[in-house]
N, C-alpha and C positions, 0 to 999 in steps of 0.2 A: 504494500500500500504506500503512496508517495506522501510528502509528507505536504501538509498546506502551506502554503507563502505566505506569512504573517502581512507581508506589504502588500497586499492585494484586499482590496475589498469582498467584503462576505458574497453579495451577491455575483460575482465576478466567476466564483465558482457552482454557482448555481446553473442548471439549465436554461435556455430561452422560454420554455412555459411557464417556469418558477418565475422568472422574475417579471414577466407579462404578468401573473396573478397577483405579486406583490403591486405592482404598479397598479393595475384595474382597483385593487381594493383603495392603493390612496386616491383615486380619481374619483370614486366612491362616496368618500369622505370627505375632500376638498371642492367637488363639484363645480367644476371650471364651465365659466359660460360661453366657453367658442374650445373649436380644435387649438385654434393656436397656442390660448391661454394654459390648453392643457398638454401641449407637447413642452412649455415651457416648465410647468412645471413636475413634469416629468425629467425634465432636463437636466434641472436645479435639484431633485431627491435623486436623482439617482444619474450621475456624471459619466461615471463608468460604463453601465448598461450600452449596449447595440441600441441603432436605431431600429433595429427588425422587432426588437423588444419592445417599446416604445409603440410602434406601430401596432403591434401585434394585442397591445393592452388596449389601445385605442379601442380596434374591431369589438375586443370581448365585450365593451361597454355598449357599442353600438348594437349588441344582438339583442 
C-alpha cells in the first residue's frame, strides 16, 4: 500500500464522483443564484479539484 502525500490535499486523492458529491452537497447549502456564481464558488472551496469535477457536481444539481 503507498503511503499518502501529507502535501496534497485530502480531496486530491479522492475519486472524480467523490469529490463531484462533496461539491453538489456545498452547492446544496450555499445555493448560488446563477452557474457562474456557483462555479466560483466551487472554485474558491475546492482549488485543487478538476474542472471535470466541478462540472460534473454542476449536472448532479441540475437533475
Amino acid at each position: 500500500m503507498r503511503e499518502a502525500d501529507p502535501t496534497r490535499p485530502m480531496f486530491a486523492r479522492r475519486d472524480a464522483p467523490s469529490i463531484a458529491h462533496l461539491m453538489t452537497q456545498m452547492l446544496d447549502l450555499t445555493r448560488p443564484g446563477s452557474d457562474a456564481e456557483a462555479l466560483r464558488l466551487l472554485r474558491q472551496a475546492f482549488p485543487a479539484a478538476p474542472l471535470t469535477a466541478r462540472v460534473e457536481a454542476m449536472a448532479r444539481r441540475a437533475r
